[in-house]
DRENPA-3360 file (N, C-alpha, C; in nm, 2 decimals, always signed):
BEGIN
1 = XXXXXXXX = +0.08/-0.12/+0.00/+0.00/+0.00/+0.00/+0.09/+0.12/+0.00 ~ +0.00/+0.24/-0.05/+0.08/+0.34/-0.01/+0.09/+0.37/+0.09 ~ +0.20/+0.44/+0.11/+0.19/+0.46/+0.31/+0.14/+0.60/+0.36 ~ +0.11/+0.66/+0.23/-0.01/+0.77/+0.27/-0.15/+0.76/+0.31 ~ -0.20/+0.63/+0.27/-0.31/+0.56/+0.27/-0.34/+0.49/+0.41 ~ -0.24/+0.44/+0.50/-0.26/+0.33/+0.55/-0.33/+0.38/+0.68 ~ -0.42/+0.33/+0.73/-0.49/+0.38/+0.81/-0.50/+0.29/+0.95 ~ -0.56/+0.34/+1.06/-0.58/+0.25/+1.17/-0.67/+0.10/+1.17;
9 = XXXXXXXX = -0.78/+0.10/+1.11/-0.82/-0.03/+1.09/-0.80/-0.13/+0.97 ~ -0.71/-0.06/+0.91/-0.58/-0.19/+0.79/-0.49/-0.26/+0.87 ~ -0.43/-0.13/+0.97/-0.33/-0.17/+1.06/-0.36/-0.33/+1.13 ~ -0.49/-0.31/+1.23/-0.56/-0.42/+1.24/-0.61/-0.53/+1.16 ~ -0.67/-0.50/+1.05/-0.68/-0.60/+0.96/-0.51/-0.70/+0.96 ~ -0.42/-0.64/+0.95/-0.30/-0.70/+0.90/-0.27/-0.77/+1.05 ~ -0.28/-0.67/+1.13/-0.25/-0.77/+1.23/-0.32/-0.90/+1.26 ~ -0.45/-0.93/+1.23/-0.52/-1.04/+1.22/-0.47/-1.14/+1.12;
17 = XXXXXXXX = -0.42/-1.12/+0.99/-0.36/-1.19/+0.93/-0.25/-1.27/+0.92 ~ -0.15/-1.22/+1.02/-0.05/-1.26/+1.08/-0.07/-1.42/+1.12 ~ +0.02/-1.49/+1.06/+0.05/-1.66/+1.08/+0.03/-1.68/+1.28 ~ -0.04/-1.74/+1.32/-0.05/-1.73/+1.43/+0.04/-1.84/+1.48 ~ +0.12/-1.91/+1.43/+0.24/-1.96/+1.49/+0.31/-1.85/+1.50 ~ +0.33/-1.70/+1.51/+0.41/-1.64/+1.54/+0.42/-1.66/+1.64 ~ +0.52/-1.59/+1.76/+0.54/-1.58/+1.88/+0.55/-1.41/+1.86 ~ +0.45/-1.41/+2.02/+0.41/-1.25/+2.05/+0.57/-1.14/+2.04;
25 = XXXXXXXX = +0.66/-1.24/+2.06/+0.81/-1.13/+2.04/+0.81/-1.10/+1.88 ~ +0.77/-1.19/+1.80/+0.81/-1.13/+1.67/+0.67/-1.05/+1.63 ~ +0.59/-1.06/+1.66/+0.47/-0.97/+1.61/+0.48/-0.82/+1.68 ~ +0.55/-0.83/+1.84/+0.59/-0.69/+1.84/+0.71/-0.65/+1.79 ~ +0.82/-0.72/+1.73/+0.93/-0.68/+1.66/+0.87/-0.64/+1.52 ~ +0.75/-0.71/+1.47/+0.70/-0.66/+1.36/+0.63/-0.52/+1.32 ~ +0.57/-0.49/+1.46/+0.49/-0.38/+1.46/+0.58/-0.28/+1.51 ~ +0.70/-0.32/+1.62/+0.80/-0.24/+1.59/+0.85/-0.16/+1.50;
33 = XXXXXXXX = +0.93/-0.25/+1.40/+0.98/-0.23/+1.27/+0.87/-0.10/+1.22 ~ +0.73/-0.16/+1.21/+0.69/-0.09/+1.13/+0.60/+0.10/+1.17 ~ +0.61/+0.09/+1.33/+0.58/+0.21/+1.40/+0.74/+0.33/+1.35 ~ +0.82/+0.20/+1.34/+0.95/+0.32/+1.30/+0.95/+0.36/+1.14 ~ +0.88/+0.30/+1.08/+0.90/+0.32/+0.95/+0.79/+0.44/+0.93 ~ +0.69/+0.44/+0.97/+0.59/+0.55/+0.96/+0.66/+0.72/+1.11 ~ +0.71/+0.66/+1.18/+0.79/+0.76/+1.24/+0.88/+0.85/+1.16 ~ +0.96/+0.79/+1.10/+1.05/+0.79/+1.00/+0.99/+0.90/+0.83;
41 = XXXXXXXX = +0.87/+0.81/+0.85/+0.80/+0.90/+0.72/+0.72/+1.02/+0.75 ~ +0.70/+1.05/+0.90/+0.66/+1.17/+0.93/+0.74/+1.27/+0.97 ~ +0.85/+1.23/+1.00/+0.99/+1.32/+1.05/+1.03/+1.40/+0.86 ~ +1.04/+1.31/+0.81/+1.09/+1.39/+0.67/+0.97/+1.40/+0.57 ~ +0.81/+1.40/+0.63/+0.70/+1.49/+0.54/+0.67/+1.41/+0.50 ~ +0.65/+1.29/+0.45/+0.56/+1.23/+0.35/+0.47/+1.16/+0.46 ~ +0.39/+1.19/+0.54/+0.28/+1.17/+0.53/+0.27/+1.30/+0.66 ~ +0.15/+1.32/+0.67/+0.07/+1.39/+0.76/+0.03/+1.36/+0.88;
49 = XXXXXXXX = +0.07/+1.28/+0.92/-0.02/+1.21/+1.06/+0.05/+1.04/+1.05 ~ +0.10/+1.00/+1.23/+0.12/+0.88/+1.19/-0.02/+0.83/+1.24 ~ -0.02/+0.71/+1.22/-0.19/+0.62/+1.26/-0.12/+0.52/+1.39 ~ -0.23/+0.50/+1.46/-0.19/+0.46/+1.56/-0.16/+0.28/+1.60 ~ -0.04/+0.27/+1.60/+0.03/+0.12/+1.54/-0.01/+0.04/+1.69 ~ -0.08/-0.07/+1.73/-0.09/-0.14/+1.84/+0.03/-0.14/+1.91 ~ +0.05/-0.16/+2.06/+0.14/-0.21/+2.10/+0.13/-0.34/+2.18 ~ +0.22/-0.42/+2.12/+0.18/-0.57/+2.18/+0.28/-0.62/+2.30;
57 = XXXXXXXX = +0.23/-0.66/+2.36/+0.30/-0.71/+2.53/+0.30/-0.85/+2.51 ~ +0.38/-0.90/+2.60/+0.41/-1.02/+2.61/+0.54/-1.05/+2.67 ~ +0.54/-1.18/+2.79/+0.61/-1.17/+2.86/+0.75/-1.25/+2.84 ~ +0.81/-1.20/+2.87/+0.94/-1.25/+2.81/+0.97/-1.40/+2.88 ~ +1.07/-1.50/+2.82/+1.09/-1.57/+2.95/+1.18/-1.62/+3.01 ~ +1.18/-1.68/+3.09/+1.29/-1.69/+3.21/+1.41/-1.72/+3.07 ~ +1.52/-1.69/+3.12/+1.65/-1.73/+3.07/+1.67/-1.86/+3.09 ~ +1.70/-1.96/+2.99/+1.76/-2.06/+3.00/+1.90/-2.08/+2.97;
65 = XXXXXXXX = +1.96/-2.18/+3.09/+2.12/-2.18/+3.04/+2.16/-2.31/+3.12 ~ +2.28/-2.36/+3.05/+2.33/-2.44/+3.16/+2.49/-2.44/+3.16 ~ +2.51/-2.49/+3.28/+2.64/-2.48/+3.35/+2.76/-2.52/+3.28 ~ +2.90/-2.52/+3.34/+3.03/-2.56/+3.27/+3.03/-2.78/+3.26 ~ +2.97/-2.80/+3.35/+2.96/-2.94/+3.34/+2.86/-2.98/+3.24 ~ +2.71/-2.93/+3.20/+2.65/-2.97/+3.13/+2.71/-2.93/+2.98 ~ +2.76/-2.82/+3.00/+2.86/-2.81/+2.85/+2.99/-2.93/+2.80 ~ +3.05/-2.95/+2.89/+3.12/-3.07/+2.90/+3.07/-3.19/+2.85;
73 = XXXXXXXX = +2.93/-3.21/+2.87/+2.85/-3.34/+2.85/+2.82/-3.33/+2.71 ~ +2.82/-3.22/+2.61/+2.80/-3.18/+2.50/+2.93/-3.15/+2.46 ~ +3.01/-3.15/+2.46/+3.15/-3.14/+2.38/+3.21/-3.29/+2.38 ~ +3.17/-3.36/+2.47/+3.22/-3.48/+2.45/+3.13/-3.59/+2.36 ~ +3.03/-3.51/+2.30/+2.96/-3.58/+2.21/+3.02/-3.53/+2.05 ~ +3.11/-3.41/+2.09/+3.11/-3.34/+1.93/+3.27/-3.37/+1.95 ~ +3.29/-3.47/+1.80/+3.40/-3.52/+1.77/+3.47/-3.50/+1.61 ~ +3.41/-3.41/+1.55/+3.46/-3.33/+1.44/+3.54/-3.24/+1.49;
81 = XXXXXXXX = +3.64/-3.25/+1.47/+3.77/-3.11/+1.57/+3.74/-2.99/+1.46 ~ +3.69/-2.92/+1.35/+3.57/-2.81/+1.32/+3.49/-2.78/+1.44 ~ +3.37/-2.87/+1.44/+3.26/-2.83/+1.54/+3.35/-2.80/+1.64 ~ +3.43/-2.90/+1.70/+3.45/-2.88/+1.87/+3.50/-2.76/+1.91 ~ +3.58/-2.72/+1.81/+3.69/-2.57/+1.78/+3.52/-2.46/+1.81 ~ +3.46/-2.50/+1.72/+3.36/-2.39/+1.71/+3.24/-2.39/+1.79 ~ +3.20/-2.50/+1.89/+3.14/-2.44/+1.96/+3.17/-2.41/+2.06 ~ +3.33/-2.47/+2.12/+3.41/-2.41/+2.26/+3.43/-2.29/+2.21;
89 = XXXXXXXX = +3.45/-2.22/+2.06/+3.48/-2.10/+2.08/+3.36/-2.02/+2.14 ~ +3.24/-2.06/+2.07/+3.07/-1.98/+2.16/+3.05/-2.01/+2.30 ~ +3.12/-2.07/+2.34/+3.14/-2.07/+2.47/+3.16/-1.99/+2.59 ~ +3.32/-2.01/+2.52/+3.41/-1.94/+2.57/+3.41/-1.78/+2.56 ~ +3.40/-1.73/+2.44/+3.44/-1.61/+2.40/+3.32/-1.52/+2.40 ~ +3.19/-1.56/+2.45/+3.08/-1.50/+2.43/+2.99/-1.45/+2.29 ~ +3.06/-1.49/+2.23/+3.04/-1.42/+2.06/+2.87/-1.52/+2.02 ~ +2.82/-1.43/+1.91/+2.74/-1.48/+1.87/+2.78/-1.57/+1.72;
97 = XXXXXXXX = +2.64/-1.67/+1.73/+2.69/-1.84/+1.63/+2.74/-1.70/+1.51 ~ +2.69/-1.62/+1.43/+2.69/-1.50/+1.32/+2.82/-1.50/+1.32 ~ +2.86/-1.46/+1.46/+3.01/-1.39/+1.44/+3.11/-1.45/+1.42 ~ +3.11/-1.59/+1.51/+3.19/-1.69/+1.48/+3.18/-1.73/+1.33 ~ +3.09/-1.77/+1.31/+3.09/-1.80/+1.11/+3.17/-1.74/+1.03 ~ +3.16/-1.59/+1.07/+3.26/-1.52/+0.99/+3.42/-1.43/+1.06 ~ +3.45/-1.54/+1.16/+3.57/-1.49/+1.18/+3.63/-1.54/+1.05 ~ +3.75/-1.49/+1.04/+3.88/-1.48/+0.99/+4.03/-1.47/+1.05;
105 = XXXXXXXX = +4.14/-1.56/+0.96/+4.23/-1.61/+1.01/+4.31/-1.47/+1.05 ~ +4.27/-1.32/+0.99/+4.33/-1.25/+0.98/+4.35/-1.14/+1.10 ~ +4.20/-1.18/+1.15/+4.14/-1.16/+1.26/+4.20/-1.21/+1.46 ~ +4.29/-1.32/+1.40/+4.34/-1.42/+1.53/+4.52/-1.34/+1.54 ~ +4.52/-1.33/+1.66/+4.66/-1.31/+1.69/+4.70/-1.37/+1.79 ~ +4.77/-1.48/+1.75/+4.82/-1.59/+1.84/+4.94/-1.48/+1.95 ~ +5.00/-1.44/+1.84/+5.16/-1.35/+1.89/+5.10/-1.27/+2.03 ~ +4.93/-1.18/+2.01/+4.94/-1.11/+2.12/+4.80/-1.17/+2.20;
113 = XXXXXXXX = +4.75/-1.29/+2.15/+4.68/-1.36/+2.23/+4.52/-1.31/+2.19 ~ +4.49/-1.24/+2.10/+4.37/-1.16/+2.09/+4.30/-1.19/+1.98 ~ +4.17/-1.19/+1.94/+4.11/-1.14/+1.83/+4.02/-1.10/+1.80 ~ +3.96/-1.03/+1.70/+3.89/-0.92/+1.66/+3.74/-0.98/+1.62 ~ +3.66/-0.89/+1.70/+3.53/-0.92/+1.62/+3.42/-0.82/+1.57 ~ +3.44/-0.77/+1.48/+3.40/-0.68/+1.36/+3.33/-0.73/+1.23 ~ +3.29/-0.84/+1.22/+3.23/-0.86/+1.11/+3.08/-1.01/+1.14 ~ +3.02/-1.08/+1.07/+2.93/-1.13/+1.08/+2.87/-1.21/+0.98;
121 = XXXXXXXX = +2.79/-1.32/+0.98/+2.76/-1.38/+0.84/+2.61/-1.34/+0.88 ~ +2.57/-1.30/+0.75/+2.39/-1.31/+0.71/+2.32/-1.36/+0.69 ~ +2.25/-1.49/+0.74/+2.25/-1.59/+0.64/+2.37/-1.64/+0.57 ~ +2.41/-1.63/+0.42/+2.54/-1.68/+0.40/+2.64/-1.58/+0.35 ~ +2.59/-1.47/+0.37/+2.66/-1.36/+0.34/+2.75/-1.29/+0.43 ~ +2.90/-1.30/+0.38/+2.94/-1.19/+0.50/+2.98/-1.04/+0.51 ~ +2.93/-1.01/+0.65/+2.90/-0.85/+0.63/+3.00/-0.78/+0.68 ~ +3.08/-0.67/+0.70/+3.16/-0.61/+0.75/+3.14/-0.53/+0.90;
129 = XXXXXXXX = +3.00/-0.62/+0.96/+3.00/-0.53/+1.06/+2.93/-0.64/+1.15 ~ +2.92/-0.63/+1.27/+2.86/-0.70/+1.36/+2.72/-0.71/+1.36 ~ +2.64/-0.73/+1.45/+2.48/-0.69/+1.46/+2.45/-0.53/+1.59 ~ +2.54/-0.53/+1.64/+2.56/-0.41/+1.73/+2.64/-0.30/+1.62 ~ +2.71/-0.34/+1.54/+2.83/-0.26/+1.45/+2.91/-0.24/+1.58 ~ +3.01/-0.29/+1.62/+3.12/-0.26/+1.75/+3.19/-0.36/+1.68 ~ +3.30/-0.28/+1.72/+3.48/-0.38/+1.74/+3.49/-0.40/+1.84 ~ +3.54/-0.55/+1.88/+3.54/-0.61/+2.01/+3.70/-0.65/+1.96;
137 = XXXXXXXX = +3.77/-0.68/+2.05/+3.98/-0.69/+2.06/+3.89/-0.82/+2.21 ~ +3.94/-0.92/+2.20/+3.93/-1.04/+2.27/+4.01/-1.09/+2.31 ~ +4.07/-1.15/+2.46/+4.18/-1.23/+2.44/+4.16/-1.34/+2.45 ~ +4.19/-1.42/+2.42/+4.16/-1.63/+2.35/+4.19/-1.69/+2.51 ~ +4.08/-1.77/+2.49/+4.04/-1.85/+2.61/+4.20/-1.98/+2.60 ~ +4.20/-2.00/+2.68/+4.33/-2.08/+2.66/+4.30/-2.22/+2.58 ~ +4.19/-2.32/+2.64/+4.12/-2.38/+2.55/+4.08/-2.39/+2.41 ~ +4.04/-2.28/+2.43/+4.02/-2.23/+2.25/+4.12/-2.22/+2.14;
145 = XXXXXXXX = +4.24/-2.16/+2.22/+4.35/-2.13/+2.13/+4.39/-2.27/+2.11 ~ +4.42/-2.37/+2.20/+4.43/-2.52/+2.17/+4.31/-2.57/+2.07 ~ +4.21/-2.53/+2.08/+4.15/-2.57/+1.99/+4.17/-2.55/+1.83 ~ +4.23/-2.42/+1.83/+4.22/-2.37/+1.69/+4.35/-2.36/+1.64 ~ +4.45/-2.38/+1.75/+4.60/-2.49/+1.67/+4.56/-2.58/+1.66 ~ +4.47/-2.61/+1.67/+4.45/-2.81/+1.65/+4.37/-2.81/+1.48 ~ +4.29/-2.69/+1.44/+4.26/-2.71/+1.30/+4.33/-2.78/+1.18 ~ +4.27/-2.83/+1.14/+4.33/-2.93/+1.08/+4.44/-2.85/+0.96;
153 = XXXXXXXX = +4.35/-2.77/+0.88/+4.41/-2.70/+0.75/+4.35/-2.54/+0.77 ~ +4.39/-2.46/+0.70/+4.35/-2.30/+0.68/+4.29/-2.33/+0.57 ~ +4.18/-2.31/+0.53/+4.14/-2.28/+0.39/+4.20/-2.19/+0.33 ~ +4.19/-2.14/+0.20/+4.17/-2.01/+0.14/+4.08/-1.95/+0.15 ~ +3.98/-1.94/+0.16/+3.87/-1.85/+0.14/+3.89/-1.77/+0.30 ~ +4.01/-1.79/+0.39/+4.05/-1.72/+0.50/+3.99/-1.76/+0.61 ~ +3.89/-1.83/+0.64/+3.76/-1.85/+0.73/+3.84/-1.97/+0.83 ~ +3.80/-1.90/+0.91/+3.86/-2.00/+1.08/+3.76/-2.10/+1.08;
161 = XXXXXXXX = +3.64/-2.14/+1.08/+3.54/-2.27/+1.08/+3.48/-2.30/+0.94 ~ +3.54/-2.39/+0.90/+3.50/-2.37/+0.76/+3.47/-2.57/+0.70 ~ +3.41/-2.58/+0.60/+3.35/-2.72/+0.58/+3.37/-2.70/+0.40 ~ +3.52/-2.76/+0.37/+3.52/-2.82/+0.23/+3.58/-2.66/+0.18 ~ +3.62/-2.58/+0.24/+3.67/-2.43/+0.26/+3.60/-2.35/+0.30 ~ +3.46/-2.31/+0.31/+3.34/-2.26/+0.29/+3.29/-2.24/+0.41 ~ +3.28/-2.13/+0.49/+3.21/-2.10/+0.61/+3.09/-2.22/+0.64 ~ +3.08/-2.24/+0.78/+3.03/-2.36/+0.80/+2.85/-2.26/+0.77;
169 = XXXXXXXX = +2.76/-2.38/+0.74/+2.64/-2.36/+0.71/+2.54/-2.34/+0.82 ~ +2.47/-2.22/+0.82/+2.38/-2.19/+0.95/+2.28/-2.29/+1.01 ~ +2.19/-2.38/+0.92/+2.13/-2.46/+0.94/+2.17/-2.59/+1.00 ~ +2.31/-2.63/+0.92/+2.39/-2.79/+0.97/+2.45/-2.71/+1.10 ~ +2.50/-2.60/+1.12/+2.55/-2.55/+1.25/+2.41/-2.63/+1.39 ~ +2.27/-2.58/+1.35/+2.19/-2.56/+1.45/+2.15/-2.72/+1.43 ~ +2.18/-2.79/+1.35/+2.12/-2.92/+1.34/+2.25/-3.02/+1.36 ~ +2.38/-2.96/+1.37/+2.44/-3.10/+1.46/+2.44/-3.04/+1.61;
177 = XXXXXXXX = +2.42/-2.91/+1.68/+2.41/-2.86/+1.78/+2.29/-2.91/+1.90 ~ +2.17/-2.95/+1.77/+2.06/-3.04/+1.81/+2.10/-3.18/+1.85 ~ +2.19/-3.24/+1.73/+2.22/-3.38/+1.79/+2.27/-3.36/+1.90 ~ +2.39/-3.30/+1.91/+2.53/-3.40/+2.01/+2.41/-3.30/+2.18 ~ +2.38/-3.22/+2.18/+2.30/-3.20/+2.25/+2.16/-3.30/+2.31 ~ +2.12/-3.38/+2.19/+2.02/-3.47/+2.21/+2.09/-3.58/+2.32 ~ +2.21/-3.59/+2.26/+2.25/-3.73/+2.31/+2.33/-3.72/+2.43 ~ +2.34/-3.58/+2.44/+2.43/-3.53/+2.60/+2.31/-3.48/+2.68;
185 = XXXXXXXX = +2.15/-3.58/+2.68/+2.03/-3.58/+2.77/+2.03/-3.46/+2.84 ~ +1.99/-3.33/+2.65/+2.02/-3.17/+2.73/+1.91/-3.13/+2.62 ~ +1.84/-3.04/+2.67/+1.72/-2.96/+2.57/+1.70/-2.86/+2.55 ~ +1.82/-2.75/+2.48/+1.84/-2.65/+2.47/+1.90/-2.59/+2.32 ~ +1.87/-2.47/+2.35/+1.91/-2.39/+2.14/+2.03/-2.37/+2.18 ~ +2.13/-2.39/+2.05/+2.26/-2.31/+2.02/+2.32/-2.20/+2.12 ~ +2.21/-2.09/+2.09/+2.22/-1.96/+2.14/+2.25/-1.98/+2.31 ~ +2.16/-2.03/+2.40/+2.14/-2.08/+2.51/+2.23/-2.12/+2.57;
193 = XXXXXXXX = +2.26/-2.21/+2.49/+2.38/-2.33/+2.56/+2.51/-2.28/+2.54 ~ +2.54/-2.15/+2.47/+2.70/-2.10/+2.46/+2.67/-1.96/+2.48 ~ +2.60/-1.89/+2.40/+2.63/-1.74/+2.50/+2.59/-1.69/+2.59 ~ +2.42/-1.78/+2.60/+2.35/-1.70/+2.71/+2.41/-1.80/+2.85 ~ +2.45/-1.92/+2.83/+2.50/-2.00/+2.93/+2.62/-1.94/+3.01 ~ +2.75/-1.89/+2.92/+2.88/-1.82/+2.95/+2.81/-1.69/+3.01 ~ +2.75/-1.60/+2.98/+2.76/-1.48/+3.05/+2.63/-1.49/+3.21 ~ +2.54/-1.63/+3.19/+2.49/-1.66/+3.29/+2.61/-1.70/+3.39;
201 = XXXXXXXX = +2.67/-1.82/+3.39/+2.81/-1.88/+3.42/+2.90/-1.78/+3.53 ~ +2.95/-1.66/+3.42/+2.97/-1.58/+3.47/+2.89/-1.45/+3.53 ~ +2.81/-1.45/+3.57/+2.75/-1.38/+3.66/+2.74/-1.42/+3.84 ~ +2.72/-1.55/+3.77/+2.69/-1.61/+3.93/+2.88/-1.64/+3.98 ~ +2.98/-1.62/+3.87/+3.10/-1.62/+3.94/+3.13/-1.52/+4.02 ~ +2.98/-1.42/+4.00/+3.08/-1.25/+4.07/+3.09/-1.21/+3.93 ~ +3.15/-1.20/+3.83/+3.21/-1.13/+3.68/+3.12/-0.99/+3.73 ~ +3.19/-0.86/+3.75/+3.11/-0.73/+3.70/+3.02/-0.70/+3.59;
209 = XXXXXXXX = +2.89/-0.67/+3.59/+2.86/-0.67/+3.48/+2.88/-0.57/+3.33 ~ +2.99/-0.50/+3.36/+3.00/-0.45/+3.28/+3.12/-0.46/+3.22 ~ +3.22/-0.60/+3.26/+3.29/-0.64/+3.17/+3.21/-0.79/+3.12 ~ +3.10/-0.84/+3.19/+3.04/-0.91/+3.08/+2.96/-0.85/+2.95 ~ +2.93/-0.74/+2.97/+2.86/-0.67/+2.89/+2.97/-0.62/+2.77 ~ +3.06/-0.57/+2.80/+3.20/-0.58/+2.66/+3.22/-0.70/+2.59 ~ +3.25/-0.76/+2.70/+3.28/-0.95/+2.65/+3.19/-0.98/+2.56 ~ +3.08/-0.95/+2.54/+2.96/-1.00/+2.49/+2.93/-0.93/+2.35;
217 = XXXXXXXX = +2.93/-0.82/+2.39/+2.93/-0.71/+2.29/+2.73/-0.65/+2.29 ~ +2.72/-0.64/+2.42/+2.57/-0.57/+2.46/+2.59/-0.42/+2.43 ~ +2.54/-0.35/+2.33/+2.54/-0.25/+2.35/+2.43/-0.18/+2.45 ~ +2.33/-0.21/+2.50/+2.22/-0.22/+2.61/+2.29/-0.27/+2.69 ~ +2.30/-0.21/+2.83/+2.34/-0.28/+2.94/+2.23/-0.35/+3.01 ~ +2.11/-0.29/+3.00/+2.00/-0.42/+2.99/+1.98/-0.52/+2.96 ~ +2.02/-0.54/+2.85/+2.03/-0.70/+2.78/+2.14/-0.77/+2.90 ~ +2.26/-0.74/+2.93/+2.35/-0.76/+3.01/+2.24/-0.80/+3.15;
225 = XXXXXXXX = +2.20/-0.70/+3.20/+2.11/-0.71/+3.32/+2.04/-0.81/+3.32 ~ +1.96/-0.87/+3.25/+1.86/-0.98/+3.21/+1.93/-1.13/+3.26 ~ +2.10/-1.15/+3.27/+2.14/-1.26/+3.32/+2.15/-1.24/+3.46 ~ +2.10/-1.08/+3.56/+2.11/-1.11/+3.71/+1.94/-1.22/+3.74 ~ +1.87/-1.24/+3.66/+1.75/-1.31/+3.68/+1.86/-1.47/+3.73 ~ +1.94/-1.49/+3.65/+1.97/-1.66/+3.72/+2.13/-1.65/+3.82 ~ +2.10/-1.54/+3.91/+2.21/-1.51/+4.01/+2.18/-1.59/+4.12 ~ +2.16/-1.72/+4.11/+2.13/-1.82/+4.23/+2.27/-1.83/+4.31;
233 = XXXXXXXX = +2.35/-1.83/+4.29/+2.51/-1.86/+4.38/+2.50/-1.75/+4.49 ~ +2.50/-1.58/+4.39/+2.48/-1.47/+4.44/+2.41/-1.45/+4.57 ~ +2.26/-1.47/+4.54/+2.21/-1.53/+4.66/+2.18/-1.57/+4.79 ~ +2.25/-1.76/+4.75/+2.31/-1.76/+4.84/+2.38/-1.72/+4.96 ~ +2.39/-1.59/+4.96/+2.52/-1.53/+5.06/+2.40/-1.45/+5.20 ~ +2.28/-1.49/+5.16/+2.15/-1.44/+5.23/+2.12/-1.52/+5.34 ~ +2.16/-1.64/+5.34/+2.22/-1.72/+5.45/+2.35/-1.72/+5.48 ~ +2.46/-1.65/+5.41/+2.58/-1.70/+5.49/+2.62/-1.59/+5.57;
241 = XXXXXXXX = +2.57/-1.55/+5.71/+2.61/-1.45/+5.78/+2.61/-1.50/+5.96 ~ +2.66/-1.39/+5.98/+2.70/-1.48/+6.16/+2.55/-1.49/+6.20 ~ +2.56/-1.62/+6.28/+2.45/-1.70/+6.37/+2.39/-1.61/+6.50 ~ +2.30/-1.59/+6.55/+2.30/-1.55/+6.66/+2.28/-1.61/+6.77 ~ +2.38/-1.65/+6.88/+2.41/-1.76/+6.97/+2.25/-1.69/+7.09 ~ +2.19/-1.82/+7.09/+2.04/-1.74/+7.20/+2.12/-1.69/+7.32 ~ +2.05/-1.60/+7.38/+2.16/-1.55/+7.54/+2.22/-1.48/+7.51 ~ +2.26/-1.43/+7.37/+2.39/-1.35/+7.36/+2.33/-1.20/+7.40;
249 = XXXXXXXX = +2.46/-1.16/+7.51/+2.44/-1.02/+7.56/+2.46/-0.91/+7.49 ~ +2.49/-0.93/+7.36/+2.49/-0.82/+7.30/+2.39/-0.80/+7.20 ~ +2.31/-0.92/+7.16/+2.14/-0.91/+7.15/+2.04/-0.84/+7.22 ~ +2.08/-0.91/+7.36/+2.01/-0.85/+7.43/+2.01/-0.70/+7.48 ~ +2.15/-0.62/+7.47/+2.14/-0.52/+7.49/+2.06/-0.45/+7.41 ~ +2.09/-0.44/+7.24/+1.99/-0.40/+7.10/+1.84/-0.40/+7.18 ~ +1.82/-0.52/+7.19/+1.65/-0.50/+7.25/+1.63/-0.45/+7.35 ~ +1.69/-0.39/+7.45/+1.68/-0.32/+7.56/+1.70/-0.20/+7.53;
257 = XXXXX = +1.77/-0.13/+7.42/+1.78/-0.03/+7.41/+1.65/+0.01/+7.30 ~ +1.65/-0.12/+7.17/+1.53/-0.07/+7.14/+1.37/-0.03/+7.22 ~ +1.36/-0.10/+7.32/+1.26/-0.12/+7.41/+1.23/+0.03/+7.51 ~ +1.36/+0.07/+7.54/+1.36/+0.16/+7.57/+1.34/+0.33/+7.53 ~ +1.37/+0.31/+7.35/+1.34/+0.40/+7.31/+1.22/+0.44/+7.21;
% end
């Protein structure tokens, strides 16, 4: 339609139309997207009036993650030294599955222990920028670096995870991630089980959150905040404090004085 045209009950009409397998996050990401697009077209004049775009709620949900042992139980299922390199790197390094796809060898500095992450695959395309657009300087998990001397060959096409030379494929990424997962009696996405797992991981170590939030490459420190929801260890420290022995005289003075005043 034109978007001069588009009025408040089309708005609605379309939202009825909407595949109801959606999930309420992407139908407000949808109406998102598109509240900005008519923002957008009233800021520089082409239309007159924006129309009033629903706003859809829905509640987010708990974080799912699991620990450094249940990761263990899943790497010992993954025995392609490719994969294993590549998902101890999502692990380890916090990065997203995107970013890892399109590292590059040129990107790794063994000499000063670091590497760069500035770029991203799109689907199968690679882009010159992240999904935040930030340059992240990393230093390599010690594991990891053993992992990725352990690669077998460097392709040419430059690509640090690569299958036949060729950046490994988004789909067989999420679908052997499903297997060795299946079979390490664990029920969890990609995403979950390495980034959101590591920055959960480290939260309940203590980690500040605002060097997990670099590490990660949150540009929201909110997003960051969303792992204090599985701060169980943290906690814990709500029982660890001195006992109070019954009889003790220095209780009893507190209540004598409170009593008194």
């Amino acid at each position: 339609m034109n978007i001069r045209e588009i009025e408040e009950g089309q708005i609605d009409d379309f939202r009825r139309q909407l595949p109801r397998r959606l999930s309420a996050k992407t139908v407000k990401n949808i109406f998102g997207l598109f509240n900005k697009i008519l923002r957008d077209a009233y800021s520089r004049r082409d239309i007159q009036r924006i129309p009033i775009v629903p706003n859809i709620k829905f509640e987010t949900p708990p974080i799912k993650w699991i620990d450094e042992e249940d990761q263990d139980l899943v790497m010992a299922e993954v025995h392609d030294p490719v994969y294993r390199a590549f998902f101890l790197f999502l692990m380890k390094q916090g990065c997203r599955p995107n970013e890892a796809r399109a590292l590059k060898w040129d990107r790794v500095d063994f000499t000063r222990n670091q590497l760069i992450i500035n770029a991203a695959m799109d689907l199968g395309v690679f882009r010159e920028h992240t999904k935040s657009r930030d340059i992240r300087r990393l230093p390599i998990h010690p594991d990891v670096r053993e992992a990725l001397e352990a690669l077998p060959t460097r392709a040419l096409s430059g690509y640090v995870f690569t299958y036949r030379g060729q950046p490994l494929n988004e789909k067989t990424v999420h679908k052997t991630w499903r297997r060795v997962t299946l079979k390490a009696g664990l029920d969890i996405s990609l995403y979950q089980g390495t980034k959101h797992s590591g920055g959960s991981q480290a939260i309940n170590a203590g980690v500040p959150l605002k060097v997990i939030q670099d590490m990660m490459g949150h540009k929201d420190p909110r997003t960051t905040a969303r792992c204090m929801e599985v701060t169980t260890e943290r906690l814990k420290s709500f029982w660890d404090r001195p006992q109070t022995v019954p009889g003790d005289k220095k209780v009893k003075a507190k209540l004598l004085n409170f009593k008194n005043k």
